[in-house]
C-alpha positions in Angstrom: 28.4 -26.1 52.2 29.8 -27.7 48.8 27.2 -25.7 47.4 27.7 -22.6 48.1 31.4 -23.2 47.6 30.9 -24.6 44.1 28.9 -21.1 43.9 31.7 -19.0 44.9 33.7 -20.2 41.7 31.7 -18.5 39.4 32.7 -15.0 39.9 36.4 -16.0 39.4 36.0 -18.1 36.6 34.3 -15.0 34.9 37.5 -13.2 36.0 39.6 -15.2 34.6 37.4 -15.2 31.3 37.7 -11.6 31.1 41.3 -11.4 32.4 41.7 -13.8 29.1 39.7 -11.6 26.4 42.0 -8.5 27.4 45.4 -9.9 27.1 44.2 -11.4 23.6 42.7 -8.5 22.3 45.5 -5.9 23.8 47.7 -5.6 27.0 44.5 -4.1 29.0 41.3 -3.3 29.5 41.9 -0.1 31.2 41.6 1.9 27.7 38.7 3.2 26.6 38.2 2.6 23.2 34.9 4.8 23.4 31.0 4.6 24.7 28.3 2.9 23.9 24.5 2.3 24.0 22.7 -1.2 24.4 20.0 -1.6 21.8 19.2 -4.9 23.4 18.3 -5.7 26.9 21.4 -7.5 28.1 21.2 -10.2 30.7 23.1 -12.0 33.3 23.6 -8.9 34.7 20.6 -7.3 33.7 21.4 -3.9 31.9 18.4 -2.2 29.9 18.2 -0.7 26.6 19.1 2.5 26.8 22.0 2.7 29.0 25.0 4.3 28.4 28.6 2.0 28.9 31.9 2.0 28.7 33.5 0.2 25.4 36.8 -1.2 26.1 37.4 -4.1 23.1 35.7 -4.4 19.7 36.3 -7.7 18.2 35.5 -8.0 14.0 36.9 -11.7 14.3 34.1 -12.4 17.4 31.7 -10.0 16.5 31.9 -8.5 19.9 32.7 -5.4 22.1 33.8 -5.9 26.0 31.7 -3.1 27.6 32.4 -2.0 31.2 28.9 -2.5 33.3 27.6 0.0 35.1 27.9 -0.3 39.0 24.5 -0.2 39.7 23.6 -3.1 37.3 26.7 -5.1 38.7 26.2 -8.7 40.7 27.5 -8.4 43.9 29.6 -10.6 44.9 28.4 -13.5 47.5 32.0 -12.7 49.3 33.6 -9.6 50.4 37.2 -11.8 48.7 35.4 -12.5 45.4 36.0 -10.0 42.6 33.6 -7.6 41.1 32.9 -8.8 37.6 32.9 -4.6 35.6 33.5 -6.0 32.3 31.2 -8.2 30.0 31.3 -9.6 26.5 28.1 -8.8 24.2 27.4 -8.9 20.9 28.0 -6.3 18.2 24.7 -5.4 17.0 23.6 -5.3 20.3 25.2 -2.0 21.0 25.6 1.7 19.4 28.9 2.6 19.4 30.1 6.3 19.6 33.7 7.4 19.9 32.9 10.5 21.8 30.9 10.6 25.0 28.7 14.0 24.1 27.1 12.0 20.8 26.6 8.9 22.5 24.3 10.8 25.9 22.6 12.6 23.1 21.5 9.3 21.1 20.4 7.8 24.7 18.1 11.4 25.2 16.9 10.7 21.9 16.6 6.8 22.3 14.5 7.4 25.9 11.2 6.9 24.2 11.6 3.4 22.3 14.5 2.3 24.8 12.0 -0.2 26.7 9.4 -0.8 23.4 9.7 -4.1 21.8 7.1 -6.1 19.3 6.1 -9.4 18.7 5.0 -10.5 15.4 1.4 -11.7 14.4 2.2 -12.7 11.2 4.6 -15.9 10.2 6.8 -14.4 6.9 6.4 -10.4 7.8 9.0 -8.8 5.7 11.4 -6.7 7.0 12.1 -3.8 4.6 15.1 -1.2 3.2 13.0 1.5 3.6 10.0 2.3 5.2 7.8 1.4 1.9 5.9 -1.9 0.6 7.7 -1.5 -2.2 11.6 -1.5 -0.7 14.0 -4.5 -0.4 13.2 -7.4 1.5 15.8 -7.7 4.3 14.9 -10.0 6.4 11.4 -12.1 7.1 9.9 -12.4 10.6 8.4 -15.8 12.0 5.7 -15.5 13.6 5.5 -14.6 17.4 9.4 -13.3 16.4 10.3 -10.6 19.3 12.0 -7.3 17.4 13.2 -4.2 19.0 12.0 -1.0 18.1 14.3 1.9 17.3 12.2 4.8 16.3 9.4 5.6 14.2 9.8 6.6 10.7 8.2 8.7 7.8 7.4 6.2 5.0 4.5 5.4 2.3 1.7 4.0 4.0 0.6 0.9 4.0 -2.7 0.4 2.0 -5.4 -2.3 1.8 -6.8 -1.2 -1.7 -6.6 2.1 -2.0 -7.6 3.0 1.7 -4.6 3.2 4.1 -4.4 0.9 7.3 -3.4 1.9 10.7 -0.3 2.0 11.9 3.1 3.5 11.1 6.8 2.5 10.0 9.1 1.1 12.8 12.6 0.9 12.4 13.4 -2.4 14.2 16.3 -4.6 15.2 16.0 -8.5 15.2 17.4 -10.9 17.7 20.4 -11.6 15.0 21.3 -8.1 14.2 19.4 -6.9 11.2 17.9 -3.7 10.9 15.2 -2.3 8.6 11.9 -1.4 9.0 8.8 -3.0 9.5 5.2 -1.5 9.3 3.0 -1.9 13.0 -0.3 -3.0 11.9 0.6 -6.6 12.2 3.1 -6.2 15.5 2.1 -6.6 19.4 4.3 -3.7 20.8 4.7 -3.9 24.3 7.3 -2.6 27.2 10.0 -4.9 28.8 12.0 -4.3 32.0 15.8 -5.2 31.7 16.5 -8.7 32.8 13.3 -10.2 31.3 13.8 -13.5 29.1 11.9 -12.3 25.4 10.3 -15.4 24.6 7.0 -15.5 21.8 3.8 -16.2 22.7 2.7 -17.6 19.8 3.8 -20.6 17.8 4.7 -20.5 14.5 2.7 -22.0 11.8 5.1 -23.2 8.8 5.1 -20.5 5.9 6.4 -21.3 2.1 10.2 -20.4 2.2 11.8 -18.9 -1.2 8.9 -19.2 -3.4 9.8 -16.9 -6.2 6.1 -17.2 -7.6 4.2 -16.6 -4.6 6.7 -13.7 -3.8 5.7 -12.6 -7.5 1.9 -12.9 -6.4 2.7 -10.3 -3.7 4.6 -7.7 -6.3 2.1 -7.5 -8.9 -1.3 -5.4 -8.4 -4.1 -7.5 -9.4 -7.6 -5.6 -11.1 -10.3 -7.6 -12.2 -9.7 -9.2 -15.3 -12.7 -7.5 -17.4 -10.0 -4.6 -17.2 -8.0 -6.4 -19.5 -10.8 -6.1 -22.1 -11.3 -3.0 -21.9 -7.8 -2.6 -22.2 -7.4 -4.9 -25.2 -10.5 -3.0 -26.9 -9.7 0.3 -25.8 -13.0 1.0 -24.3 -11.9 2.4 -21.0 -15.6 2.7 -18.8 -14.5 5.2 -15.9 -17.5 4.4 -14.0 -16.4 0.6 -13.5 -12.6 0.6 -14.8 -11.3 1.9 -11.3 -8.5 1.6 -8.4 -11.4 0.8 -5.8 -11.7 -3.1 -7.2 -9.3 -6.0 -7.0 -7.4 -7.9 -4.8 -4.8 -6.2 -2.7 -2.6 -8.5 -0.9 0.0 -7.4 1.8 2.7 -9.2 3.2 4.1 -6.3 5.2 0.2 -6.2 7.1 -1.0 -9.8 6.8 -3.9 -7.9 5.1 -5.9 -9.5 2.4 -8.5 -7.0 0.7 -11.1 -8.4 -1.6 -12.9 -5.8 -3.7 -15.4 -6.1 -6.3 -19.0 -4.2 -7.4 -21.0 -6.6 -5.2 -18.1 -7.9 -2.7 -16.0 -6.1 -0.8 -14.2 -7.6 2.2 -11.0 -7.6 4.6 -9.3 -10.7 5.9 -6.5 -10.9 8.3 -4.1 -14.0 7.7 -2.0 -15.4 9.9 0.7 -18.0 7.6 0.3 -19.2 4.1 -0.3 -22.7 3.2 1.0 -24.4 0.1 -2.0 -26.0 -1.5 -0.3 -27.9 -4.6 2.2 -26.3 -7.2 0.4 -23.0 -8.2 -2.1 -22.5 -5.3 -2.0 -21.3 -1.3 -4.0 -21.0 1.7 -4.6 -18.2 3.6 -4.9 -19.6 7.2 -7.2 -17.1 9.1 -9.2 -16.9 6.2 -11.4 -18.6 3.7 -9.5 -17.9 0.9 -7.4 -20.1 -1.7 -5.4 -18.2 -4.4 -4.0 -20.2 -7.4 -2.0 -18.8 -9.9 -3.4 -20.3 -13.5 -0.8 -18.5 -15.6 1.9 -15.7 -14.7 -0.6 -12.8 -15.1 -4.2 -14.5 -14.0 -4.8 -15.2 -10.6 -7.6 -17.1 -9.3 -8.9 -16.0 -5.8 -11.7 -18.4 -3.8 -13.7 -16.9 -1.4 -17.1 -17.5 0.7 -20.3 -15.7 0.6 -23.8 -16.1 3.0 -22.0 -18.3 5.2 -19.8 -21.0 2.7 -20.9 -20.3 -0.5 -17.8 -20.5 -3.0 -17.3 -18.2 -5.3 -13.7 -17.8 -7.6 -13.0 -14.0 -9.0 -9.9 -13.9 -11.4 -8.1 -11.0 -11.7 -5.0 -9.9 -14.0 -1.3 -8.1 -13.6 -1.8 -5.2 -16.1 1.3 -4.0 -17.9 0.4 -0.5 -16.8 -0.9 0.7 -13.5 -5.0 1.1 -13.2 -4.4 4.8 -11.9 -1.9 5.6 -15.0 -4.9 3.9 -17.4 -7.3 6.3 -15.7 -5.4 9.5 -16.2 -4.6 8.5 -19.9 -8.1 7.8 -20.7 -9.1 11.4 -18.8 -6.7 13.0 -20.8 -7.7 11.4 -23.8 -11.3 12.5 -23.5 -10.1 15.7 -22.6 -8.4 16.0 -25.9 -11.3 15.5 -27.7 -13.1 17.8 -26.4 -10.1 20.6 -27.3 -10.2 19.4 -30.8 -14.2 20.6 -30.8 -13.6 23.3 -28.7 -10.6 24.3 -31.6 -13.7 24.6 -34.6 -15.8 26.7 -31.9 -16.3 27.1 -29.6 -19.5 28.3 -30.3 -21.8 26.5 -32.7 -25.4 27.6 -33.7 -28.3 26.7 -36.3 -31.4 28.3 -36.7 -33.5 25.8 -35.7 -32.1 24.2 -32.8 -29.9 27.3 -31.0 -26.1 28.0 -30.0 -24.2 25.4 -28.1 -21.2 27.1 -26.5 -18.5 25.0 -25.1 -15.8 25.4 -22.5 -12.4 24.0 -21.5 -13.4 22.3 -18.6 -16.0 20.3 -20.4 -19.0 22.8 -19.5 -21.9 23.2 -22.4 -24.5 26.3 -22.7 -27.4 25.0 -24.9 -29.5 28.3 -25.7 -33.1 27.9 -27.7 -33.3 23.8 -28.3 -37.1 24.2 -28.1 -37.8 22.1 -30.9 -36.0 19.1 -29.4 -38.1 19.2 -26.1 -39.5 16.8 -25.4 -38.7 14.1 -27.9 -34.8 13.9 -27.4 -34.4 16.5 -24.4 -36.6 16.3 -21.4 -39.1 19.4 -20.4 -37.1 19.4 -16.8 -33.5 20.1 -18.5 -32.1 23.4 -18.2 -29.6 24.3 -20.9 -26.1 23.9 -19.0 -24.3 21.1 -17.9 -21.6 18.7 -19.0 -20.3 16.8 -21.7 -19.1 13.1 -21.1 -16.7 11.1 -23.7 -17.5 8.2 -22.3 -18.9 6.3 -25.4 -17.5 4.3 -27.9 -18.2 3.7 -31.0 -17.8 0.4 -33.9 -15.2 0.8 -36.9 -18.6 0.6 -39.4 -19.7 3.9 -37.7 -16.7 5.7 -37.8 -16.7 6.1 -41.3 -19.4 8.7 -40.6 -18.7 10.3 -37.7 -16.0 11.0 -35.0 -17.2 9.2 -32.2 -20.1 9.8 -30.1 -20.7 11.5 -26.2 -23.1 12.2 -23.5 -24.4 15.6 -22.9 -25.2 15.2 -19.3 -28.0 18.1 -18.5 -28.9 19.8 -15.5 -32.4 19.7 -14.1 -35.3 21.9 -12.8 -35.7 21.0 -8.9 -39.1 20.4 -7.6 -39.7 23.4 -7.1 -38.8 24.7 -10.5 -35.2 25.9 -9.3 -32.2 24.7 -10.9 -30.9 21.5 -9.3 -26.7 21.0 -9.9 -26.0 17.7 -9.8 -22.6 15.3 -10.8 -22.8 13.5 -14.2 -24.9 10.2 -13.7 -27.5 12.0 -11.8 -28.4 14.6 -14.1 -30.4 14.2 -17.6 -28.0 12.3 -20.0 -28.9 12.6 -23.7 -26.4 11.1 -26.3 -25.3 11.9 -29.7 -23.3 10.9 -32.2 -20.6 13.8 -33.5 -18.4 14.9 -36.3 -16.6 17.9 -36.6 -15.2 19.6 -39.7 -13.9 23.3 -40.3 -16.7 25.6 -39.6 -19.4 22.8 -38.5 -20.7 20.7 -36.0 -22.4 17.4 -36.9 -25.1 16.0 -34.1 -27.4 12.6 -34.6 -29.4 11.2 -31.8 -28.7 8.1 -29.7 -31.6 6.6 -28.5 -30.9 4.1 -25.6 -31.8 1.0 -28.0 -28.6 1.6 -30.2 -26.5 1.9 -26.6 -24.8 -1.1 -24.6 -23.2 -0.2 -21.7 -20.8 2.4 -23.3 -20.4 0.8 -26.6 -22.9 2.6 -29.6 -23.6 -0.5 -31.5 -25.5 1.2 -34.3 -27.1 4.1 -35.5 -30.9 4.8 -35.4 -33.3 3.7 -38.0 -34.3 6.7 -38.6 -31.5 9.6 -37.3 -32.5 12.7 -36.3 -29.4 15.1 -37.4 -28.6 18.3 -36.0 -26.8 20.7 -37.9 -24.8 23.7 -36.5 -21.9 26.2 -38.0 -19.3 27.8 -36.1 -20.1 31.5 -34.6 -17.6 34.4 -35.8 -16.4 36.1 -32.5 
């Protein structure tokens, strides 16, 4: 009996508390300041996210609003002489506030589908961004098996491992503390609640490195192989292997790690980081060790055939590999103007009329004396030209540069056979153009390494063409 009368208190007391809050906030709580919606399930009593109350109080100095609950979500009380507790304190963030009823019903209609979806974390340190892009503000960063509400789904730059997108989508989502920004799903459990359920994680959380500015700065930079930085240095930009396919691609807002290079090319899925020593973590999840040897050259351990170590290093470029591409396309491309400006046609009497197009496109008409001893018996006399090669300061004093004439071929079956450049007949010359002239000597293979022309033949073959009057 002592019991159940030590029980009976409880609804008074939280009378009383109430009673309290009112006459210090204002004279009543019979005015309705306005309405609002809880965000967050609120408990003890149990009233879901999504449901549309009463707001009486809003306290800046408590960082609360006294809301008036709902009858159907009230306790009832364990007398018929015990008051029925209608008011409750929660916290700010934890409701939408609206001063005007009509708003506050449409934000529930349009809150329906993400009022009982919440997500739990898989990843200790996922950021929490300003905007829905890697890129944005860090505002807040998640432990892991941290419980967030989700608000809504949002339009926002995909997340990418490399240059291939990962599932998933942006999330606006509210933590247990108030902050909201957005977080992208692919590393998020998202899963439905009923109101009055504790929201505990089921994971523990492994320790992550706190503030540390330079593993944040590994994160920000995009890191390409470091060859790239010699071709850079040398201006010698090889399209075929100078690409944004290759490098390593580390996400924090995914707990993705993508490892790319021409004979390795992996995903791993972390789950914390581990400080190593001063310059150097571990991913735990994965095999892989990163240390940062200076501030632009990353070291990056990994496994291959079942624990064989290997280390790739890779470099922060001062420009962007996709920006280095499209200059280095556009630089080529202005060479191949500058010809097309003496031309565009160009013809000798002994080896034919070479035509040329904007688009890089050749016609090669009556080259008969060159088959087969610089071009094959198979090539047909269109295809395209490539300035992919470059050439030493010793050979420039002669000519211009030098390029690939990339052919295409008779099929089988003596039919034309259009293929890309790299699969059709390259033959290479070197070039110089002058007013009225076009300048060709053959490349064989033996003065080519890679794409760098390292000399000119012992004995040149030179073609000799003028420009055409049109």
């Amino acid at each position: 009996m002592q019991k159940q009368k030590g029980m009976s208190l409880i609804p008074l007391m939280m009378t009383l508390v109430i009673t309290v809050l009112c006459s210090g906030y204002i004279s009543s709580c019979s005015k309705r300041l306005g309405w609002g919606v809880v965000l967050w399930d609120v408990q003890n009593p149990a009233i879901p996210s999504g449901t549309l109350v009463p707001v009486y109080i809003k306290s800046k100095i408590d960082s609360v609003y006294v809301i008036g609950i709902p009858k159907e979500f009230q306790i009832k009380p364990e007398k018929k002489t015990d008051p029925v507790i209608d008011k409750k304190e929660v916290p700010l963030w934890q409701i939408s506030f609206f001063s005007n009823r009509g708003k506050a019903q449409a934000f529930v209609k349009e809150f329906a589908d993400y009022a009982s979806l919440y997500a739990e974390t898989l990843q200790d340190g996922l950021p929490i961004r300003a905007e829905p892009d890697n890129g944005a503000r860090r505002v807040y960063r998640l432990r892991q098996g941290q419980v967030v509400k989700i608000l809504s789904k949002a339009e926002g730059s995909p997340a990418m491992s490399g240059n291939k997108p990962l599932p998933g989508e942006w999330l606006q989502v509210l933590t247990d503390d108030g902050t909201i920004g957005y977080c992208f799903s692919y590393r998020l459990r998202i899963f439905e609640t009923e109101a009055g359920k504790t929201l505990t994680s089921t994971q523990a959380t492994i320790s992550n490195p706190e503030n540390d500015p330079t593993l944040e700065s590994i994160f920000s930079k995009s890191w390409a192989p470091d060859w790239y930085q010699d071709m850079l240095d040398n201006q010698t930009i090889d399209l075929d292997t100078f690409t944004d396919q290759w490098g390593f691609f580390p996400s924090q807002d995914t707990g993705v790690l993508h490892l790319a290079l021409p004979d390795f090319d992996k995903t791993y899925s972390y789950t914390a980081i581990t400080k190593v020593d001063t310059n150097s973590w571990r991913f735990e999840g994965t095999p892989l060790v990163v240390t940062l040897r200076n501030t632009d050259l990353l070291g990056v351990q990994y496994e291959i055939n079942g624990g064989i170590q290997r280390t790739a290093l890779f470099v922060a470029l001062p420009i962007s590999v996709s920006d280095v591409i499209t200059q280095e396309k556009e630089r080529r491309l202005k060479l191949i103007e500058g010809m097309i400006a003496q031309g565009p046609v160009f013809q000798s009497e002994t080896y034919g009329k070479i035509t040329l197009s904007p688009d890089g496109s050749f016609q090669w008409e009556g080259f008969d004396l060159l088959v087969p001893r610089i071009i094959p018996q198979t090539a047909i006399g269109t295809g395209i030209i490539s300035m992919r090669l470059f050439i030493r300061e010793s050979i420039r004093t002669t000519y211009d540069g030098a390029f690939t004439m990339y052919f295409n071929a008779l099929g089988g079956d003596g039919q034309p056979a259009l293929a890309a450049p790299g699969t059709t007949i390259p033959v290479n010359f070197l070039y110089k153009v002058e007013p009225g002239s076009l300048r060709l000597e053959y490349l064989p293979s033996s003065s080519i390494t890679g794409t760098s022309v390292l000399q000119r033949s012992s004995s040149p073959i030179i073609l000799y063409f003028t420009t055409l009057e049109q």
